[in-house]
C-alpha positions in Angstrom: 116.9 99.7 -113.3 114.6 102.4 -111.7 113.8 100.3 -108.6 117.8 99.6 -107.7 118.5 103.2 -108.7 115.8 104.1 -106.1 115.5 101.4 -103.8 111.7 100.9 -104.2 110.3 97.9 -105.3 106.6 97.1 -106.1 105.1 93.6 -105.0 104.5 93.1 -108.7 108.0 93.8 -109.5 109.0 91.6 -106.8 107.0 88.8 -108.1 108.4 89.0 -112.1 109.7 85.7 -112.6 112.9 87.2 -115.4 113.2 83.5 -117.1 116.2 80.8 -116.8 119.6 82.5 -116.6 121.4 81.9 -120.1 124.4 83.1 -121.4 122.9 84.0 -125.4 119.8 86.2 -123.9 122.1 89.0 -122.7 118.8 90.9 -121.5 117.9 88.3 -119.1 121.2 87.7 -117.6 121.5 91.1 -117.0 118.0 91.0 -115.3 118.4 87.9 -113.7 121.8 89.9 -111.7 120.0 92.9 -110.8 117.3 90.8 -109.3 120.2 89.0 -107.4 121.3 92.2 -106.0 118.2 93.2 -104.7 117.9 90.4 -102.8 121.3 91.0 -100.7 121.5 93.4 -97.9 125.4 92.7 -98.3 126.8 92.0 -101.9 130.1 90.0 -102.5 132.0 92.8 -104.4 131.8 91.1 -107.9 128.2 90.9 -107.7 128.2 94.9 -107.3 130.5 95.2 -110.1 128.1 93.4 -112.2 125.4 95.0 -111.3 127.4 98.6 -111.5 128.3 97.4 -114.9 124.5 96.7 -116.1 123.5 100.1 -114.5 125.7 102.3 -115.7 126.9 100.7 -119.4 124.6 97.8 -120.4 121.4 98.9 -119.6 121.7 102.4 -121.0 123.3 101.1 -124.3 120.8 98.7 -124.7 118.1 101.3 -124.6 119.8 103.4 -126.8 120.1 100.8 -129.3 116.3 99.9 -129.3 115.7 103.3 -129.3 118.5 104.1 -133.0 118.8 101.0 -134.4 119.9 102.1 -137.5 123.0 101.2 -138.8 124.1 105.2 -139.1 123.8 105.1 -135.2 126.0 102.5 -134.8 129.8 103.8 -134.9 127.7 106.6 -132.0 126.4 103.4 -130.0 130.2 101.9 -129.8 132.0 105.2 -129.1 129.2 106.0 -126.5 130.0 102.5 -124.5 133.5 103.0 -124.6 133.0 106.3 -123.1 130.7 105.1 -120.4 133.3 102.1 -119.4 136.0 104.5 -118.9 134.6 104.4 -114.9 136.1 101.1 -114.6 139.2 100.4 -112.5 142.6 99.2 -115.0 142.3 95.6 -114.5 138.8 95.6 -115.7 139.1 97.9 -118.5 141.8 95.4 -119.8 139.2 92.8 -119.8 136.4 95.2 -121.5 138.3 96.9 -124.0 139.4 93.3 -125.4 135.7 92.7 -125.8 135.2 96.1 -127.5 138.3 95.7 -129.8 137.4 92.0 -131.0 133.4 93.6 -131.5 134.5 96.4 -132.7 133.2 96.3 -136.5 131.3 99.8 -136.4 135.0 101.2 -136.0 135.6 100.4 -139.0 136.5 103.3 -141.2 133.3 102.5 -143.9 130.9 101.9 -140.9 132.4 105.3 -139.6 131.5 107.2 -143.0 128.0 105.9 -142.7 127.9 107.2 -139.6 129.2 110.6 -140.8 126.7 110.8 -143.5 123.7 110.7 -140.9 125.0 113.1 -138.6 123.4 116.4 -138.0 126.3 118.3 -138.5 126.9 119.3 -142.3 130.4 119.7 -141.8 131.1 116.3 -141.3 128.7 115.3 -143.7 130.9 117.0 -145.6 134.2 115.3 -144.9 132.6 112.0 -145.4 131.3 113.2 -148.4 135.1 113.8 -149.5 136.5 110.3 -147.8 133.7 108.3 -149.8 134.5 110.0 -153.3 138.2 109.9 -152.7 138.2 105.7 -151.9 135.9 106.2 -155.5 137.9 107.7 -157.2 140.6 105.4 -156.2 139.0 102.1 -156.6 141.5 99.4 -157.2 138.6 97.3 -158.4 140.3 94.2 -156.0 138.3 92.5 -152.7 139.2 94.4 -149.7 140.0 93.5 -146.4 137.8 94.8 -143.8 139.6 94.7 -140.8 139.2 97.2 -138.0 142.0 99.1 -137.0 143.2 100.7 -133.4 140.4 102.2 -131.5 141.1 105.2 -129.7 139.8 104.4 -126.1 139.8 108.6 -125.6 138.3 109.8 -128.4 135.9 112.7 -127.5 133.7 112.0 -130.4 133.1 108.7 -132.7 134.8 110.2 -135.8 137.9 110.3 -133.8 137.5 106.3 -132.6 140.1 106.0 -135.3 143.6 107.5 -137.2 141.9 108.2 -140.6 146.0 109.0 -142.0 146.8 105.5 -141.0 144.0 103.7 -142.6 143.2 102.9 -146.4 140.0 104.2 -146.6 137.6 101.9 -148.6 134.1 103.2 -149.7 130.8 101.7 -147.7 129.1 99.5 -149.8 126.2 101.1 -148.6 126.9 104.0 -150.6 128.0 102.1 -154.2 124.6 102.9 -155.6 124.5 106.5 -154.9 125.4 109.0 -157.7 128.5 111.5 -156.8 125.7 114.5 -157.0 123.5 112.0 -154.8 126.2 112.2 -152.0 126.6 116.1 -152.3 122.8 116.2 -151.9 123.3 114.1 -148.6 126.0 116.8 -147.2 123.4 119.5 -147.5 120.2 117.8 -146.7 121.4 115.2 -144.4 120.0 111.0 -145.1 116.4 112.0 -144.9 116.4 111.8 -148.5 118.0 108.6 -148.8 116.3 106.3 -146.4 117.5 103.3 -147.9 120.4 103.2 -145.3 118.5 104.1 -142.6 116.5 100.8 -142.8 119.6 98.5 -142.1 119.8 97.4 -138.2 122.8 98.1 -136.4 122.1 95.0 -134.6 121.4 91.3 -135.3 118.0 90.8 -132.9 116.1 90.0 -136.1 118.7 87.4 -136.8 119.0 85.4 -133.7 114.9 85.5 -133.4 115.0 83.5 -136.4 117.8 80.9 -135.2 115.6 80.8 -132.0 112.6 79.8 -134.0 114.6 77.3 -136.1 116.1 76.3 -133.3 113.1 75.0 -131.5 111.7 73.6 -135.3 114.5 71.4 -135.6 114.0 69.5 -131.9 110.3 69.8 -132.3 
């Protein structure tokens, strides 16, 4: 990203060979375009999209990710990527935001709150404090259904990616073990003291290492 941004590349940059193209090692793909555009001293114009696209959205989210993978980051990393595709044209942003909506989980009201609870500011530590003793206190003691519900495309922050009056607000199951006084703790001492949550991934890179390795078992 730093050679294309600056328009030097070294010989040992030059001579990386980024892998086979495929579709499931998102990484590579997007490496594997960049490298493309390098090459061409006159793009077709989907090409630069793409490789706008991996400048500006993919490859910044991606370090972000790696660099707060915890799952209290991850309502931040999905509000932060809709915010950094707003630069795309109408037509695109149809195509995008249908991506966003159907991967949208971390919109979710619970995965919200667990954001909320790691924030650094105690006020809205606080008001998830309240939203996750309220859905307590009015357990219904029946399976929910976790569906997401609208994003807001221009929210200005994550904890307004969503219309908290319009949705039923279901306690993270994250939290089910933690003591009312446990929670209030959290509000004025943030999650250091509960690291517990912390150690959940927001992503699933642990997961699809395994199916690569049994992947490549199986056909051995």
């Amino acid at each position: 990203m730093n050679a294309i941004s600056t328009g030097v590349f070294t010989s040992d940059l030059a001579n990386i060979e980024p892998g086979p193209l495929s579709h499931s090692r998102w990484l590579t793909t997007a490496n594997r375009i960049l490298r493309l555009y390098a090459t061409k001293t006159d793009p077709l114009e989907n090409l630069m999209i793409l490789a706008t696209y991996v400048m500006k959205v993919y490859g910044p989210m991606w370090f972000t990710i790696k660099c707060n993978p915890s799952c209290i980051n991850g309502a931040k990393h999905l509000w932060q990527t809709i915010s950094l595709t707003r630069y795309l044209s109408a037509d695109l942003k149809i195509v995008i935001d249908k991506v966003l909506i159907r991967n949208g989980y971390f919109g979710h009201p619970e995965n919200i709150l667990i954001a909320m609870l790691g924030d650094d500011r105690e006020i809205i530590r606080e008001l998830a404090c309240q939203q996750i003793l309220k859905a307590r206190a009015e357990n219904d003691q029946g399976l929910r259904t976790f569906k997401v519900p609208p994003l807001n495309f221009d929210a200005e922050d994550y904890t307004d990616l969503i219309k908290w009056q319009d949705c039923k607000i279901t306690e993270p199951p994250l939290t089910y073990n933690l003591s009312d006084e446990f929670l209030k703790e959290i509000v004025k001492c943030g999650l250091r003291t509960c690291q517990s949550i912390k150690d959940f991934p927001c992503h699933t890179q642990a997961v699809e290492r395994c199916i690569k390795l049994v992947t490549e078992a199986s056909s051995a």
